[in-house]
BATORPA-773299 format. One record per residue: residue in one letter; x, y, z of N, C-alpha, C in turn. Coordinates in pm, whole numbers, padded with zeros to 5 digits, always signed. Example, Ala and Ser with C-alpha at 12.3 -4.5 7.8 and 13.67 -1.06 7.14 Angstrom:
<sites>
a+01319-00569+00780+01230-00450+00780+01320-00330+00780 s+01285-00225+00708+01367-00106+00714+01290+00003+00787 
</sites>
This chain:
<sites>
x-06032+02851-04460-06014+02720-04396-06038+02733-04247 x-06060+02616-04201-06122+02613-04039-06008+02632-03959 x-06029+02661-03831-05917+02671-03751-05899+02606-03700 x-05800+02515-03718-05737+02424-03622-05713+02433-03514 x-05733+02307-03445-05741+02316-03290-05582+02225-03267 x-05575+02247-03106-05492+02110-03033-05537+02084-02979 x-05532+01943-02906-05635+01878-02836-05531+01790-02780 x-05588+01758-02663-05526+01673-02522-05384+01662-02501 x-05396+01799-02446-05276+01880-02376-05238+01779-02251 x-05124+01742-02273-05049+01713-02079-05006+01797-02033 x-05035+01902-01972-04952+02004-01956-04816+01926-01823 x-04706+02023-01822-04644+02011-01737-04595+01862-01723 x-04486+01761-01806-04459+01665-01817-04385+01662-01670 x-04344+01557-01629-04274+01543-01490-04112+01602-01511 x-04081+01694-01435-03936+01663-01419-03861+01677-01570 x-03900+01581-01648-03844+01620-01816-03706+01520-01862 x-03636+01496-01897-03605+01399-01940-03459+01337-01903 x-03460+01236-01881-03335+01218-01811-03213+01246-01921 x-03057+01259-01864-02938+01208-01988-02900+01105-01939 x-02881+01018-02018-02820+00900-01994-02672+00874-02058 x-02538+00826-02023-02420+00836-02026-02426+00713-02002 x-02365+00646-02114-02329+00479-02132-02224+00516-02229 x-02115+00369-02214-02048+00348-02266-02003+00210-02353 x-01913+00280-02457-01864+00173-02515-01966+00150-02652 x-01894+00141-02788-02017+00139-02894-01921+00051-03027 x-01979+00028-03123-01918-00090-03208-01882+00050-03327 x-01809-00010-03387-01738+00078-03536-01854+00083-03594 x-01887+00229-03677-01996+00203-03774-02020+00096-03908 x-01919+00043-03953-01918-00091-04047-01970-00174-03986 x-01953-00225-03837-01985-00354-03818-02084-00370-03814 x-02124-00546-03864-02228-00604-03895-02278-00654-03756 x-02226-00616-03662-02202-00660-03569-02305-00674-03421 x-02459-00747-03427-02474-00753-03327-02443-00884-03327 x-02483-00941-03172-02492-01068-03090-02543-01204-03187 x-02454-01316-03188-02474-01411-03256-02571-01525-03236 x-02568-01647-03246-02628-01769-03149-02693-01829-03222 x-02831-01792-03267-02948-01877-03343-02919-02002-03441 x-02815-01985-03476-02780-02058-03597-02891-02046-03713 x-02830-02108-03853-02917-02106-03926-02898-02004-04023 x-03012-01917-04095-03014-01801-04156-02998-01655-04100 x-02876-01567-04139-02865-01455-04088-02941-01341-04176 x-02985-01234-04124-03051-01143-04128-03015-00978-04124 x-02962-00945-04224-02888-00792-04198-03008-00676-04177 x-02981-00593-04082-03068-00496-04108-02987-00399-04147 x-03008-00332-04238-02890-00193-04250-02911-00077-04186 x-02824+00018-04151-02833+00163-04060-02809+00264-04131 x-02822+00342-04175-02782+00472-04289-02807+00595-04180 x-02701+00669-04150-02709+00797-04070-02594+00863-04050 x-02622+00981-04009-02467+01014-04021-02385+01022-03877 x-02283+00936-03872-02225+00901-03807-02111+00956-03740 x-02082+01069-03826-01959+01121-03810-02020+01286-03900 x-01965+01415-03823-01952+01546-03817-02120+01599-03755 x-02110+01684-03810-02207+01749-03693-02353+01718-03663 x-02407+01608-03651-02531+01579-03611-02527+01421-03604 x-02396+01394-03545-02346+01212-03540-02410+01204-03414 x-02408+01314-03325-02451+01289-03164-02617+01226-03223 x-02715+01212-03299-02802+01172-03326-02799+01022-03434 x-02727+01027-03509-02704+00936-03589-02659+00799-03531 x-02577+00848-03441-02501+00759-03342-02614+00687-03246 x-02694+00752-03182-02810+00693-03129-02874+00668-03224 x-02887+00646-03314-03016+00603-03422-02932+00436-03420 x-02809+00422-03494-02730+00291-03485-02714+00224-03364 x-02699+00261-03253-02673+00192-03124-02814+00097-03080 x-02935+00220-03118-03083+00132-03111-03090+00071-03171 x-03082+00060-03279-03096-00069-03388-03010-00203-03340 x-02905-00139-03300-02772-00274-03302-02873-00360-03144 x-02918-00249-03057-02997-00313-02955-03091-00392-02967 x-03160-00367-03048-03306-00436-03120-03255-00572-03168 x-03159-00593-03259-03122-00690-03347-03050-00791-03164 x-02966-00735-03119-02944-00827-02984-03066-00863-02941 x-03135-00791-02912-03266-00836-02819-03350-00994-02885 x-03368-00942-02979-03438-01008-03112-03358-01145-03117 x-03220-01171-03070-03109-01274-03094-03136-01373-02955 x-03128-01264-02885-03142-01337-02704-03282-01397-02717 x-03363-01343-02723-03489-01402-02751-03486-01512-02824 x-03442-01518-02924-03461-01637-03048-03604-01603-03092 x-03618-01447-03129-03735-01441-03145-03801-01449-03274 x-03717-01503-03380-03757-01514-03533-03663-01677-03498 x-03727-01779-03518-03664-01899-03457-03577-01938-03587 x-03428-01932-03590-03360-01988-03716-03261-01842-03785 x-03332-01757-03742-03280-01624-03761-03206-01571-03690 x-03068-01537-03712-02975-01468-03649-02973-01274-03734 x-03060-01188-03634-02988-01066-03694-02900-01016-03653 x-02795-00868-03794-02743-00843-03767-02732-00720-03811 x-02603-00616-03804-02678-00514-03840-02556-00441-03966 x-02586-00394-04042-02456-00258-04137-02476-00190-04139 x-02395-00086-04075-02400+00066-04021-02361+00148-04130 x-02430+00236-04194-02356+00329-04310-02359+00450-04277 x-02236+00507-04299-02218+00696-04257-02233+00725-04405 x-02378+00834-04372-02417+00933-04515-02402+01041-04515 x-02326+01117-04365-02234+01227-04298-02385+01345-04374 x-02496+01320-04351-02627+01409-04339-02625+01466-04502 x-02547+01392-04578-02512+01399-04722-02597+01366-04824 x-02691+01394-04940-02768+01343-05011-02711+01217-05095 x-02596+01239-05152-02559+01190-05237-02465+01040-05165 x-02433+01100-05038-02340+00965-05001-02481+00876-04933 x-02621+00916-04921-02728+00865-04846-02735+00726-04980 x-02757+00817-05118-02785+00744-05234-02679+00649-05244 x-02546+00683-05248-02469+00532-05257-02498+00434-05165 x-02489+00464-04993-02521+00375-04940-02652+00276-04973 x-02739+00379-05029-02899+00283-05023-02841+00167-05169 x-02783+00210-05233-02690+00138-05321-02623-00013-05323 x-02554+00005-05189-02488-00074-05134-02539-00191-05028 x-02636-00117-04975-02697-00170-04903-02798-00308-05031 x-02850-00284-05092-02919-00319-05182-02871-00391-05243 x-02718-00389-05251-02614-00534-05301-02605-00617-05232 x-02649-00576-05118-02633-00717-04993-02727-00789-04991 x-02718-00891-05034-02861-00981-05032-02937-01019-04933 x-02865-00987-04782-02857-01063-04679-02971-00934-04573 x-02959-00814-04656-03014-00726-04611-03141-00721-04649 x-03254-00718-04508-03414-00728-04583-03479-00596-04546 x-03377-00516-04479-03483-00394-04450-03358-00293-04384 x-03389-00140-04357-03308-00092-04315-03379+00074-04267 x-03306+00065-04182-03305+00192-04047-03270+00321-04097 x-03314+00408-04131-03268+00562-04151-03310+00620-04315 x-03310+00708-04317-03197+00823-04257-03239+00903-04153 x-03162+01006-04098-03190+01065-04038-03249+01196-04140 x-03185+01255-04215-03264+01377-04271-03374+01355-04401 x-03454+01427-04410-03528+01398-04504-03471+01428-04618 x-03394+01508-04695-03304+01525-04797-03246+01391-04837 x-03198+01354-04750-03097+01209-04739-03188+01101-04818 x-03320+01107-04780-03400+00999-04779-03488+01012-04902 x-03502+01136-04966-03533+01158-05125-03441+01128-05213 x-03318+01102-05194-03223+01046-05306-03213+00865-05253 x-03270+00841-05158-03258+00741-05120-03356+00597-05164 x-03511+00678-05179-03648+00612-05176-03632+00513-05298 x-03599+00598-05432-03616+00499-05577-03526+00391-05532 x-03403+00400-05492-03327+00287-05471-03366+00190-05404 x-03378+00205-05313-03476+00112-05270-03602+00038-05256 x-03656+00126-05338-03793+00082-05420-03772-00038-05540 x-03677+00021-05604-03644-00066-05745-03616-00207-05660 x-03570-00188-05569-03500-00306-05495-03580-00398-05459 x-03737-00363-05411-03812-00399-05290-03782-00387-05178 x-03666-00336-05127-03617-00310-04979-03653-00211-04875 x-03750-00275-04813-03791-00191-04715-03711-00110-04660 x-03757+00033-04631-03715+00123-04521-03784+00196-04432 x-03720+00189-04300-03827+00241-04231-03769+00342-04145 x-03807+00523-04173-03715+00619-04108-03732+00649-03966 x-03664+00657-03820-03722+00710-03756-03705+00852-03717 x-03650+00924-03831-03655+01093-03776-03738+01147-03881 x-03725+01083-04017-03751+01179-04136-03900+01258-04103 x-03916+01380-04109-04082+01454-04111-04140+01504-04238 x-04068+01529-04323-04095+01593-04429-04246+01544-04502 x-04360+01551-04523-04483+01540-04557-04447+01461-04700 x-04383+01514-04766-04377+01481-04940-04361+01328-04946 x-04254+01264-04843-04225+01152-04874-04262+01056-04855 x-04412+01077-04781-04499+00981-04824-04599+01016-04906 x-04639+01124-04908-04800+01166-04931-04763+01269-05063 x-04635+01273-05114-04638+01297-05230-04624+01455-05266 x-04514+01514-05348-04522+01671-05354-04623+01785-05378 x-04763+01746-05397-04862+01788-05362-04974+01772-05263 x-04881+01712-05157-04959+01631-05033-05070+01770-05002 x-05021+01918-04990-05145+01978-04907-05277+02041-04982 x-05280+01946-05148-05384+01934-05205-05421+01768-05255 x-05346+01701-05273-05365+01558-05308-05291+01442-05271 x-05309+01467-05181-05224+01311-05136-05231+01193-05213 x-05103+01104-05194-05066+00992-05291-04921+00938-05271 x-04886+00802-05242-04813+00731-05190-04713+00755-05306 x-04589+00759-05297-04502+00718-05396-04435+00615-05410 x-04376+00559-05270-04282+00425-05304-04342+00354-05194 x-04387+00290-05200-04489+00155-05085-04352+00078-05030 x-04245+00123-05037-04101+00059-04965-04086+00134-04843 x-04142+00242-04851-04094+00349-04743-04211+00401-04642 x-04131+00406-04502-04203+00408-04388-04162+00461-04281 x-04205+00514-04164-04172+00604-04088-04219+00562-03959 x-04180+00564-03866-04205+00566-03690-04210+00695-03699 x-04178+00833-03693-04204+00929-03662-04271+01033-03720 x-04372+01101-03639-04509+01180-03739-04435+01294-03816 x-04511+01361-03904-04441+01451-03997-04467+01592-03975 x-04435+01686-04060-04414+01800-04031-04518+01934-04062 x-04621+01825-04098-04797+01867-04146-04813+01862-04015 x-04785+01778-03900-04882+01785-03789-04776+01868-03677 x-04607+01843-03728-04510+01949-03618-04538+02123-03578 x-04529+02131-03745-04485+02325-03770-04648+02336-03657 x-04743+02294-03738-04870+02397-03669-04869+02322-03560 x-04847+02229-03488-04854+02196-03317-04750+02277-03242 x-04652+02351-03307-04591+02440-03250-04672+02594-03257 x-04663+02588-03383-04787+02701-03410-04834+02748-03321 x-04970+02620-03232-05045+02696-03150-05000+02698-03060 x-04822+02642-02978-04797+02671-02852-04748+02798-02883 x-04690+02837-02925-04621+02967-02924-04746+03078-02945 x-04886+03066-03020-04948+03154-03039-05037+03117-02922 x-05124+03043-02888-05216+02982-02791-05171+02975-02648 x-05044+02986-02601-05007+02914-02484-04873+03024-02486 x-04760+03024-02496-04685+03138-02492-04713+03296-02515 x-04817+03275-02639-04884+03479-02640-04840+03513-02674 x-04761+03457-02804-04644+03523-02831-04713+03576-03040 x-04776+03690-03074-04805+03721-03164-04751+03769-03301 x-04631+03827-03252-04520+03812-03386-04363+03735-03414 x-04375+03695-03523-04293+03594-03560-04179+03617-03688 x-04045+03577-03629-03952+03613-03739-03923+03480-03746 x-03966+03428-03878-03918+03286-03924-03786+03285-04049 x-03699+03211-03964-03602+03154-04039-03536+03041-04084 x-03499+02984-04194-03436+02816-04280-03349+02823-04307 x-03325+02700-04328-03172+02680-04361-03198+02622-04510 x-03331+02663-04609-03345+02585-04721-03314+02442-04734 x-03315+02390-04622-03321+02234-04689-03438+02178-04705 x-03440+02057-04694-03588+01985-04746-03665+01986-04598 x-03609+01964-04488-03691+01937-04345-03675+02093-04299 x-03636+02171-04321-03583+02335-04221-03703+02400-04322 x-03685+02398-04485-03788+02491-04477-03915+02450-04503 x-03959+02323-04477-04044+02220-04503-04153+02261-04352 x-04063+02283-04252-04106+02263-04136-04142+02424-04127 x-04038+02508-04178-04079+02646-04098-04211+02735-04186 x-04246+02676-04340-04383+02667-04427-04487+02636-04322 x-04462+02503-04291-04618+02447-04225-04647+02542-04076 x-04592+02577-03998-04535+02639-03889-04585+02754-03899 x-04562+02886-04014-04596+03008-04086-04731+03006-04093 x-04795+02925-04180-04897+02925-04213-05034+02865-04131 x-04982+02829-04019-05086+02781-03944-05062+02902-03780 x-04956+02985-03792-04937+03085-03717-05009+03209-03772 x-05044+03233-03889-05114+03302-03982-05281+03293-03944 x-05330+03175-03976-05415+03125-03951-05476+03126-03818 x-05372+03127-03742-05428+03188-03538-05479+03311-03515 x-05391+03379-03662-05411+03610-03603-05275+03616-03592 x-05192+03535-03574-05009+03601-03575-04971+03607-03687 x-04860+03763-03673-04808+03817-03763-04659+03798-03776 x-04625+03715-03921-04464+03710-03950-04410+03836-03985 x-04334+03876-03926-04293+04028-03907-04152+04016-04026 x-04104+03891-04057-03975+03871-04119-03981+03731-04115 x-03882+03732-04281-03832+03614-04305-03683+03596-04352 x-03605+03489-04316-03495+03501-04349-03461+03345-04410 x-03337+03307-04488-03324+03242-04534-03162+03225-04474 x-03132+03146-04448-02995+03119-04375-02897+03046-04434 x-02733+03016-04456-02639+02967-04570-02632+02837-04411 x-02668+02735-04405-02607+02613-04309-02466+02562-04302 x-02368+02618-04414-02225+02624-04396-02146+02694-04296 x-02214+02778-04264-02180+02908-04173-02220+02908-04102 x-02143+02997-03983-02176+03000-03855-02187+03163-03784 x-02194+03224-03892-02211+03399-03863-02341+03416-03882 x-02403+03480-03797-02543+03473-03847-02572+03622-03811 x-02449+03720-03778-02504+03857-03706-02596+03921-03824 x-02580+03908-03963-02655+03990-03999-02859+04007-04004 x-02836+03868-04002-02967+03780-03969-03020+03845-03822 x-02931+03822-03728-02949+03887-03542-03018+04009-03557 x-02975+04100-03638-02964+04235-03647-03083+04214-03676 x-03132+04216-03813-03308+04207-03861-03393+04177-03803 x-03340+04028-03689-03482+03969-03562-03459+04087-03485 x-03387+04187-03422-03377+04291-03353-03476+04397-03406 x-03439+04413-03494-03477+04560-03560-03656+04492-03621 x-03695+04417-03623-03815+04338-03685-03950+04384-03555 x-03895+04375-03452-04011+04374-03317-04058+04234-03278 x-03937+04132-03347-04052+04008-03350-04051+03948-03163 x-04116+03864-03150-04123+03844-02982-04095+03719-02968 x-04081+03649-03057-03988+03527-03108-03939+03456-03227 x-03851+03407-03267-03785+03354-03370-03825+03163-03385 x-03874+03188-03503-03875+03009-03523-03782+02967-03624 x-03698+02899-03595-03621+02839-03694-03639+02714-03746 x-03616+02669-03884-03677+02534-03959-03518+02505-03990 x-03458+02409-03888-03364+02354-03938-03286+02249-03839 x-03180+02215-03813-03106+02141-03702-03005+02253-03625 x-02950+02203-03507-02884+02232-03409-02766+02286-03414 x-02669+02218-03531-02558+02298-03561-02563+02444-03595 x-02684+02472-03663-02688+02640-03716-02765+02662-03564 x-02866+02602-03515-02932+02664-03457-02881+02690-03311 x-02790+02673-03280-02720+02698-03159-02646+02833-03127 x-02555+02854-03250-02526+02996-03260-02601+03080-03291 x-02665+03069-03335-02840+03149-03382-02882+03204-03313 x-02935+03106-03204-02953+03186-03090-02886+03223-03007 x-02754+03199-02992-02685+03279-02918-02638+03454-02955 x-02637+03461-03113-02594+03536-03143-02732+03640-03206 x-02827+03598-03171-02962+03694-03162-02966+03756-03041 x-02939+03656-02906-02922+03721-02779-02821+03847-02778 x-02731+03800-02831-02591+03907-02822-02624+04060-02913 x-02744+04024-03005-02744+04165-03102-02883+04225-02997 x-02887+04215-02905-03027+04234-02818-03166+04211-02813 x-03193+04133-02884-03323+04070-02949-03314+03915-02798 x-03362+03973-02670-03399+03897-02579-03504+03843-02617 x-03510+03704-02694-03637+03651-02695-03587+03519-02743 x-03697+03410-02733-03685+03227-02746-03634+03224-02942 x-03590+03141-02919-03556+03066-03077-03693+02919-03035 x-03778+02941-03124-03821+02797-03099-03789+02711-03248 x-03771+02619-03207-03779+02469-03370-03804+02337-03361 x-03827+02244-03434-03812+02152-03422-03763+02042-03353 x-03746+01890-03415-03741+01792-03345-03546+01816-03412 x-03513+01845-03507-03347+01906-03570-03327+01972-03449 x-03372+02064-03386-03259+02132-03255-03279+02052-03154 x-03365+01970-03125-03404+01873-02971-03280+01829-02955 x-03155+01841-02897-03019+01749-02889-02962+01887-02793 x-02895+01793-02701-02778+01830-02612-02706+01953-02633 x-02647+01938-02785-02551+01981-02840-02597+02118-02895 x-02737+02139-02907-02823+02290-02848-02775+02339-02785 x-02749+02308-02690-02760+02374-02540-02611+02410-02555 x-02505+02303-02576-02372+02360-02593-02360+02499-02621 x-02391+02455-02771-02352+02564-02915-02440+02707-02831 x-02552+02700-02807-02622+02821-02766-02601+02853-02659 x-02515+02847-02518-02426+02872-02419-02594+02942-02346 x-02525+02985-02216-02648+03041-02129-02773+03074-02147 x-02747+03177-02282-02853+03271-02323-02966+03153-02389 x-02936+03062-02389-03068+02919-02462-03147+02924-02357 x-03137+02977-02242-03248+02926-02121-03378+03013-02163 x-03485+02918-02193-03626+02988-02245-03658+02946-02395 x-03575+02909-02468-03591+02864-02608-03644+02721-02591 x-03694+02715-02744-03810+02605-02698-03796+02503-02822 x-03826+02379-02777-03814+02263-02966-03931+02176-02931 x-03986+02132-03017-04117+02009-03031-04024+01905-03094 x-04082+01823-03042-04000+01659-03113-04120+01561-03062 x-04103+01440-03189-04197+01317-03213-04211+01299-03055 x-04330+01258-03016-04389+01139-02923-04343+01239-02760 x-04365+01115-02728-04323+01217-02575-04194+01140-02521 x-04176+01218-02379-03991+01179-02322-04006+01019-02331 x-03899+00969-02376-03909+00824-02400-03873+00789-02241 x-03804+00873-02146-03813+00869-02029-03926+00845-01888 x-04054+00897-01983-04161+00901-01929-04247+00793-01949 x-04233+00744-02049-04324+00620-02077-04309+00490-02021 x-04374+00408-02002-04406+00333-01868-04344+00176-02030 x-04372+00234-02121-04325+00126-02223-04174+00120-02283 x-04085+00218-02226-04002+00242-02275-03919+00208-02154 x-03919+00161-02056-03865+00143-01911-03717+00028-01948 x-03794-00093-02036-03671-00198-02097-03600-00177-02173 x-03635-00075-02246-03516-00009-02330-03419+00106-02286 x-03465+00161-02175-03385+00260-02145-03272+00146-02055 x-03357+00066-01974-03248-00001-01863-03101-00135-01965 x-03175-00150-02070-03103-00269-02189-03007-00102-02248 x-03060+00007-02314-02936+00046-02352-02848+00079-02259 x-02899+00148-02117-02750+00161-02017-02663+00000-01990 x-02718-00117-01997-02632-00211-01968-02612-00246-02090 x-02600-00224-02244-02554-00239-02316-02398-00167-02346 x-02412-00079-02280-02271-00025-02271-02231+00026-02368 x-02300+00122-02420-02288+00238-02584-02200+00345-02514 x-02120+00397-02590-02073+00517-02517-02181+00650-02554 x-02238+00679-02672-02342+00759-02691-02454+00731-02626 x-02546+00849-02637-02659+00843-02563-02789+00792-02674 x-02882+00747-02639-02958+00721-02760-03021+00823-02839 x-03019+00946-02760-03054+01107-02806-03221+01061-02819 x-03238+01179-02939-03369+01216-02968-03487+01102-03045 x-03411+01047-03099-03466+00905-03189-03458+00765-03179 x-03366+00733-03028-03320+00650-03017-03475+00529-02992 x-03575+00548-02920-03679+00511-02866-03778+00462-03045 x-03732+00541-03132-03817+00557-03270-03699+00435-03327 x-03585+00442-03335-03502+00375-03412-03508+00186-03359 x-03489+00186-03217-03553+00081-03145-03674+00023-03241 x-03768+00099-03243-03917+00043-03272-03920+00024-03431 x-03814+00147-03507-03823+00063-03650-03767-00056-03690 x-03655-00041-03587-03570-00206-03623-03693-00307-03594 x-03758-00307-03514-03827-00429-03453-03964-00463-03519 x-03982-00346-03597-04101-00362-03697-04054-00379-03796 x-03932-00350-03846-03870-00472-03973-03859-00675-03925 x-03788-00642-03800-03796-00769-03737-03946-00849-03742 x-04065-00796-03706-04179-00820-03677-04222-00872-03827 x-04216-00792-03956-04225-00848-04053-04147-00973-04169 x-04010-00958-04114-03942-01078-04110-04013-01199-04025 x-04032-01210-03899-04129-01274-03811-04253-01395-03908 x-04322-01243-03937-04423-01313-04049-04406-01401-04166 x-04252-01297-04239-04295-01403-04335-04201-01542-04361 x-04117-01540-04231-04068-01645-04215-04175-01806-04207 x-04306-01714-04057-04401-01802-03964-04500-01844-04118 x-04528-01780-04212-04567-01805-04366-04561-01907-04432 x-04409-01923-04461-04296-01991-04538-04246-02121-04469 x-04350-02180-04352-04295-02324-04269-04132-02301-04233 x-04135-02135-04156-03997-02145-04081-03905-02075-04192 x-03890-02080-04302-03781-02076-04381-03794-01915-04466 x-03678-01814-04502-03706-01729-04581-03736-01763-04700 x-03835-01693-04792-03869-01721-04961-03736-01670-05046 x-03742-01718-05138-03685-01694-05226-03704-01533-05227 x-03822-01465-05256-03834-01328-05283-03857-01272-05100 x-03768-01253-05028-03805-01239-04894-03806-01079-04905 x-03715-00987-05006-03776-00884-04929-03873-00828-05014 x-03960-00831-05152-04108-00804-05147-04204-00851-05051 x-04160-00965-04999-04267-01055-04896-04230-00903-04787 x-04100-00900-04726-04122-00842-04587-04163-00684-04575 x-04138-00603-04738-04180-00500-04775-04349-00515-04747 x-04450-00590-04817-04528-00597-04858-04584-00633-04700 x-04526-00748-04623-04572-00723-04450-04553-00569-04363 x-04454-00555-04407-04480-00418-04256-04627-00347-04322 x-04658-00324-04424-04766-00269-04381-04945-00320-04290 x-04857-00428-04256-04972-00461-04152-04920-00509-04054 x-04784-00445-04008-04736-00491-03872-04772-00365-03766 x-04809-00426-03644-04883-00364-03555-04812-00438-03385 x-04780-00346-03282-04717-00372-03213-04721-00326-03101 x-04668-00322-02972-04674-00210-02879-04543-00181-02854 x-04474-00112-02903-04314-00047-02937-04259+00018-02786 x-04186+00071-02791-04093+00134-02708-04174+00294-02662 x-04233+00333-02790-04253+00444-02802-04427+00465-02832 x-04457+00330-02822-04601+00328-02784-04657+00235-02924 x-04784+00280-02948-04809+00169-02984-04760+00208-03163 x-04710+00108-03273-04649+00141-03344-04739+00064-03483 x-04799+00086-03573-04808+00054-03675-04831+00180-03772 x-04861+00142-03930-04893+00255-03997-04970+00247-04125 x-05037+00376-04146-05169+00412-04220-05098+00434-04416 x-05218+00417-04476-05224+00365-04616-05081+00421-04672 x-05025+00552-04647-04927+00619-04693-04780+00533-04652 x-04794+00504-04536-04651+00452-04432-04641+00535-04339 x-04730+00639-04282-04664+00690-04153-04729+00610-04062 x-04661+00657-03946-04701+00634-03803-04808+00663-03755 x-04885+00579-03683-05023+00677-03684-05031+00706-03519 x-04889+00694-03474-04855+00728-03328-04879+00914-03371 x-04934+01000-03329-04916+01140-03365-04889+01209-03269 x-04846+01200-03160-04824+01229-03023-04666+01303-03035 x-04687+01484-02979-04570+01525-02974-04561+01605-02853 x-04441+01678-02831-04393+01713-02728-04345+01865-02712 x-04376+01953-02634-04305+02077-02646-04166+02044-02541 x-04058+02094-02552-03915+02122-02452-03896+02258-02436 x-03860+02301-02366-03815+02401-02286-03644+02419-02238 x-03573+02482-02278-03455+02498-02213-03452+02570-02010 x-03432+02497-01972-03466+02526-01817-03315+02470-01746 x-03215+02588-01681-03098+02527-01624-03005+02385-01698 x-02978+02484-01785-02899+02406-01915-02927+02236-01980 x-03071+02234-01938-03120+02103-01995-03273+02124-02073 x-03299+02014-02137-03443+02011-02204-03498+01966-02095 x-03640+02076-02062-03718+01981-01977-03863+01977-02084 x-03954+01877-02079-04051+01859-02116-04147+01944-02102 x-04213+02007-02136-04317+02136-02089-04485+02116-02115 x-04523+02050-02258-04620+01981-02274-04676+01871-02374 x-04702+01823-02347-04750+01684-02448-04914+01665-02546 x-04877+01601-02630-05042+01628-02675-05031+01566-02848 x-05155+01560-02928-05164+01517-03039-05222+01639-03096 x-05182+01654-03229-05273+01765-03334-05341+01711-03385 x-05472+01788-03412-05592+01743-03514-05624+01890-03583 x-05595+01834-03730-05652+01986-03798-05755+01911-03899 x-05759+02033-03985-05871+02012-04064-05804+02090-04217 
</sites>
């Protein structure tokens, strides 16, 4: 197979990304944005996990949405339509993802809905909401399969035409990391490690094999228990391996001590991963020794974009006590492309919802097209995003700074 390239590098993003500290946020039950329109109300639902260790993300996934549905209200921008929103904690759980999509799906009032955050979550999630007609539209999930089908890297094929994504997947993540670490860092051997879930070893496959494909050599592989937080025996092997960096396929809770505790067995070298470690709470868990470790995540600093300016300044005067984190800019733009297709098939229907409103609003997003928060937002035959634009970070003086920007094109 040909060798894949990257193409249109930003190198050196500005400065890198602000934190933002707002306060004040609504209970996860409430239905609760901003009222007024009169007329017909409009639920959007939220599914994420809200509570234990990756809420610092979940939490910004709900706060954007609840923003979107205000915005959308102040405006009177679906005329007759009041949205609103139901927040469900799936605590990064498969099975509590599936009840909620459940529940959600009893609500009649609900025409579309926001999340999950993990891709696991969102495979027990899809039939349910398929059977339903109820649109969903994820903004973290990457996992390739769930649109393009469990033989996506020989035959692609849609499975549930309900389901949709703002954020690109993990066919175009693993190898856009790939070539920074092999192309641009120099860095030729590789100890890759998962946490076996559906996005950790989903991501650290595509990642492997397109590091393969450069001339770099995986020196080791490890497989990691995500209950736990001991990882010395794992430390020991990236030590004793020669590798010159560690990629991990998973989220932040494992991956924080990970690398701290690779530093501590003497294996001085980066942990790089995903858009799962891009969060604050990295930097916590992995104490000093994180300075030099590296994560790729969807799109570029939502800080940087000249389109994202009203959303950053609406969530600080919205007064969330969380930050919108890593997805918040993606979660924004899926609420509003559910909104956008509500829009339609209201403007359709002489003003009024149909009887069958959510096959109608399922069956619209796939031709809703927009200029989002996070740039410009519609999506291709499968349901992804055909925004493909990602980002390298850098740990630099206990923050993420941005390091380079760019789109993958393989073959």
């Amino acid at each position: 197979m040909r060798q894949r390239s990257l193409i249109a590098i930003t190198a050196a993003l500005a400065a890198g990304a602000l934190t933002l500290t707002a306060c004040g946020s609504r209970d996860s039950s409430d239905k609760g944005s901003d009222s007024g329109n009169g007329g017909t109300t409009v639920v959007i639902g939220v599914d994420a996990p809200l509570t234990g260790d990756l809420s610092a993300l979940g939490l910004g996934i709900k706060n954007s949405v609840d923003l979107a549905a205000k915005q959308a209200n102040k405006k009177n921008y679906v005329k007759g339509v009041t949205f609103k929103i139901q927040a469900l904690d799936d605590q990064a759980q498969p099975s509590s993802g599936q009840q909620n999509a459940t529940k959600l799906v009893g609500d009649k009032q609900v025409l579309g809905v926001v999340g999950p955050l993990n891709s696991s979550v969102a495979e027990s999630m899809q039939k349910v909401f398929d059977d339903a007609n109820l649109v969903e539209v994820s903004p973290a999930n990457t996992n390739p399969a769930l649109t393009q089908g469990t033989d996506w890297q020989k035959t692609k094929a849609r499975t549930y035409k309900s389901y949709f994504r703002t954020a690109t997947t993990d066919a175009i993540q693993g190898p856009f990391a790939a070539q920074y670490v092999y192309n641009k860092a120099k860095h030729t051997k590789v100890f890759v490690i998962d946490d076996k879930k559906t996005y950790g070893a989903g991501l650290a496959a595509t990642f492997s094999d397109e590091f393969k494909k450069l001339g770099g050599k995986v020196v080791g592989t490890e497989h990691i228990n995500p209950d736990t937080k001991d990882f010395s025996a794992v430390a020991t092997k990236v030590k004793n391996s020669g590798a010159q960096v560690v990629y991990y396929g998973g989220e932040y809770p494992q991956a924080g001590p990970l690398s701290k505790q690779i530093k501590a067995a003497g294996a001085k070298i980066p942990l790089v991963g995903g858009d799962g470690i891009y969060a604050d709470d990295f930097i916590k868990l992995a104490g000093s020794s994180a300075t030099g470790d590296l994560a790729t995540s969807v799109g570029a600093p939502v800080e940087t974009l000249p389109s994202a300016k009203e959303f950053v300044a609406n969530y600080k005067a919205a007064g969330y006590k969380e930050e919108y984190a890593a997805y918040g800019g993606y979660s924004y733009d899926s609420a509003w492309s559910i909104i956008e297709a509500v829009k339609k098939v209201v403007d359709d229907n002489d003003g009024k919802l149909p009887s069958d409103a959510r096959a109608k609003v399922t069956a619209a997003m796939q031709n809703v097209s927009f200029d989002g928060v996070t740039g410009k937002v519609s999506f291709d035959e499968y349901g992804d995003a055909t925004n493909k634009q990602l980002t390298v970070y850098s740990v630099e003086d206990g923050a993420w700074k941005a390091v380079e920007s760019g789109t993958y094109s393989g073959s």
